[in-house]
C-alpha positions, -999 to 999 in steps of 0.1 A, spaced: 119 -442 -947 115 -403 -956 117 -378 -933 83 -371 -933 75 -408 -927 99 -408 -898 88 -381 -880 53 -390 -883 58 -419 -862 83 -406 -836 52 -382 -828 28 -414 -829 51 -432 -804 52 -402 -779 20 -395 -783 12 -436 -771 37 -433 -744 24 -397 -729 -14 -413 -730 -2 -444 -713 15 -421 -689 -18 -400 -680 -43 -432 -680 -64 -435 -652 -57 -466 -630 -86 -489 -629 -104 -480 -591 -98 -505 -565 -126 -527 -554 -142 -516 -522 -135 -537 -491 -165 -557 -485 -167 -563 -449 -192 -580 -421 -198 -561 -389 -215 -579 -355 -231 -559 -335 -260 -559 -306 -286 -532 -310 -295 -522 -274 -305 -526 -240 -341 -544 -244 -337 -581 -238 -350 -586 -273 -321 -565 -286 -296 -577 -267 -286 -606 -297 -260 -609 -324 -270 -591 -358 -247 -594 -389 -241 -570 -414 -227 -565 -446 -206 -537 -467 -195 -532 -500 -183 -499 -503 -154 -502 -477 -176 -497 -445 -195 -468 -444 -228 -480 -452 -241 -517 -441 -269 -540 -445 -285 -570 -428 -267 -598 -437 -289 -618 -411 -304 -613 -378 -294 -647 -361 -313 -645 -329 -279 -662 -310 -277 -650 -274 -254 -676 -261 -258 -695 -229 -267 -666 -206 -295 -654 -231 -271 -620 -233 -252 -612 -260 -237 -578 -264 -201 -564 -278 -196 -589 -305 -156 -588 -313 -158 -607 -348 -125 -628 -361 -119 -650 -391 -99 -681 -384 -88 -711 -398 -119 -708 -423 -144 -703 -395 -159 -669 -380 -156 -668 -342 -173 -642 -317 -165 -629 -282 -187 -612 -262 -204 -601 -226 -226 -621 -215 -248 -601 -193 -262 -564 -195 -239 -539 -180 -261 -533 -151 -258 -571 -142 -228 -587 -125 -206 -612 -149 -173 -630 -145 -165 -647 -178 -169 -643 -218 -182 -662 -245 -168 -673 -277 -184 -689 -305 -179 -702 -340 -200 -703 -378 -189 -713 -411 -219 -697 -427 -223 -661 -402 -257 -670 -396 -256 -702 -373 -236 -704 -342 -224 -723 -318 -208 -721 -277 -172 -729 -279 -159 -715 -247 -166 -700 -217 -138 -681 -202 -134 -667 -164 -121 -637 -159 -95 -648 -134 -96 -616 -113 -105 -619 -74 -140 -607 -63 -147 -600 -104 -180 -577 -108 -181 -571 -145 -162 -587 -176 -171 -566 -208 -157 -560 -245 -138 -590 -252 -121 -579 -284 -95 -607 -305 -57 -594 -309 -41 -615 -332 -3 -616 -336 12 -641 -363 -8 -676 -353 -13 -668 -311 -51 -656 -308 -56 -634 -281 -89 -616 -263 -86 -583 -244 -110 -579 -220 -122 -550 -197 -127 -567 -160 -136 -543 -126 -136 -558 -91 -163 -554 -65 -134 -541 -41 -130 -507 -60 -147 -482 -75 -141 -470 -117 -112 -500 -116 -116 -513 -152 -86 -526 -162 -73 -543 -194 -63 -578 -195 -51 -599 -222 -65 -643 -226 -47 -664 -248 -58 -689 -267 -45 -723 -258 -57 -748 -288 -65 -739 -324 -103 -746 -318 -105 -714 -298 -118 -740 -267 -86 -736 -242 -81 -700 -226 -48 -690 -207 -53 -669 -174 -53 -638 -171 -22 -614 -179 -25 -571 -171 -16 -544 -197 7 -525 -175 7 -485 -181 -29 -484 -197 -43 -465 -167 -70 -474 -147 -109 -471 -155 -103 -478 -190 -125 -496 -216 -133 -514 -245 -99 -517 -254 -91 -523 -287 -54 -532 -297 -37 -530 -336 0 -533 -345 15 -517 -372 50 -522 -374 70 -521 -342 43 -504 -329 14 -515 -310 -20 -493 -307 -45 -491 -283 -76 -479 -286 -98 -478 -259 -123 -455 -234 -116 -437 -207 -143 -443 -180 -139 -412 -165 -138 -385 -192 -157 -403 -216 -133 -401 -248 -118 -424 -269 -76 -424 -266 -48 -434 -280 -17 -452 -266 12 -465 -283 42 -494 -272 69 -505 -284 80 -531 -262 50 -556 -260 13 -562 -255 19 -557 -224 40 -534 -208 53 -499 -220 22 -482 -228 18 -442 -234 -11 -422 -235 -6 -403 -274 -40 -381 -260 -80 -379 -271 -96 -384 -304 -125 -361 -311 -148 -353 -282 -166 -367 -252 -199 -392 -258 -183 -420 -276 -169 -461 -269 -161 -490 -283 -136 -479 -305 -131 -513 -330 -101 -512 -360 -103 -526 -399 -75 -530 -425 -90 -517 -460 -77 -532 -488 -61 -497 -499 -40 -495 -466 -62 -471 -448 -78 -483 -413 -111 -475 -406 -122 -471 -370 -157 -475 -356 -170 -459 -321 -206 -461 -306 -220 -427 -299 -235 -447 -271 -261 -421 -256 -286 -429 -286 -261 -418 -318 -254 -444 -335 -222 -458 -351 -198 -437 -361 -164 -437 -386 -132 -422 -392 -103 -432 -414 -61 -428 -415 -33 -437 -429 -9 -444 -400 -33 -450 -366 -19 -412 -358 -40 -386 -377 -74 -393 -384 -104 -383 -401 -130 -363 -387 -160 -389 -374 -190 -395 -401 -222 -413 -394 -220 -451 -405 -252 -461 -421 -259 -492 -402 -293 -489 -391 -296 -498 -351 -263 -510 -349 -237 -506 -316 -207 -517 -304 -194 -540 -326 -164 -549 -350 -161 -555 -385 -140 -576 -407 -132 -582 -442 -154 -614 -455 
């Protein structure tokens, strides 16, 4: 081979090698996720609606409006989990200006028909309301965190974890207290990344969304890490994109709408941007 010849293809070598270097990876697929919600306080709204997103949760449509109210004929705060090739649902079972003592869970294979599984008591003496059930699960235990006040007290919310006794979602454990999540708290959402386990929930009296951090367990050790954006906002809910990210969701409850942020580690977020999920509240999402 010549010179010429040699250098010639030296240069067509680097040249594949320096383009293979600087080609653009193909984009990763959006997450496509389902989100339950409720859409207000009307008895007629008070119902589960599914949505769906394909662009990674920022912009959803009606997957189907499934006219399921439970038992009661109330359905609000729909905490969404896939299981065992099933979709299951907690929620409250009354309106929050009506007294309830337990939560619901149901079940679909298909998001669109559902069906009672479980109603389960609250467990706390002289119970007034049991709201936001919201599923923690933690290698194969299922857990629900709930938000129960007392008639005895006054702004008394407190957090406290169910656990799921049988793989059918039909058996409930009593009652156990997050210890250190102060009183008057809501909507408590929970994630663990790591050693580390997140809460996200409202506090009553301020009206803002916070964050606190354990690491010893679900339920002890927790510290307030402070407020996320400003006052107006609850139930906070927490996806896993497929790119890492999380994406939170938080109800701008006084007639706002659903609203998003994202981050990488559950620490630093995103400012909040405006889902577009027409007349949808609090809710949760989950990859389909």
């Amino acid at each position: 081979m010549t010179r010429h010849r040699l250098t010639a293809t030296l240069a067509a070598l680097l040249a594949l090698v320096a383009g293979a270097a600087v080609a653009p990876r193909p984009a990763a697929a959006a997450t496509t996720l389902v989100y339950t919600t409720f859409k207000g306080d009307a008895v007629a709204d008070e119902e589960l609606w599914v949505y769906r997103s394909t662009d990674g949760g920022t912009n959803y449509s009606v997957l189907a409006d499934t006219n399921y109210r439970g038992p009661s004929g109330v359905l609000r705060d729909p905490s969404i989990l896939k299981y065992n090739g099933r979709y299951y649902i907690a929620y409250t079972v009354q309106s929050w200006t009506t007294n309830s003592t337990y939560f619901n869970i149901a079940t679909s294979t298909n998001l669109t028909s559902w069906t009672h599984v479980a109603s389960v008591p609250s467990g706390i003496a002289n119970t007034r309301f049991t709201w936001a059930p919201e599923f923690y699960v933690e290698g194969s235990t299922v857990r629900v965190i709930a938000s129960v006040a007392a008639t005895t007290c006054s702004n008394c919310f407190r957090p406290y974890v169910y656990t799921a006794q049988n793989s059918a979602l039909t058996s409930w454990s009593g009652p156990s207290q997050m210890w250190g999540l102060g009183t008057n708290h809501i909507d408590t959402f929970v994630v663990k990344s790591g050693g580390t386990w997140h809460a996200f929930t409202k506090d009553e009296t301020g009206k803002y969304i916070e964050h606190w951090t354990t690491t010893k367990n679900l339920l002890e050790g927790w510290v307030n890490r402070g407020r996320l954006w400003s006052s107006g906002y609850e139930g906070p809910s927490l996806v896993r994109l497929d790119d890492g990210r999380w994406r939170i969701y938080v109800d701008k409850y006084t007639n706002g709408g659903v609203w998003t942020a994202t981050s990488g580690d559950l620490n630093s977020w995103t400012g909040l941007s405006a889902v577009g999920c027409s007349g949808c509240r609090h809710g949760t999402a989950t990859p389909m």
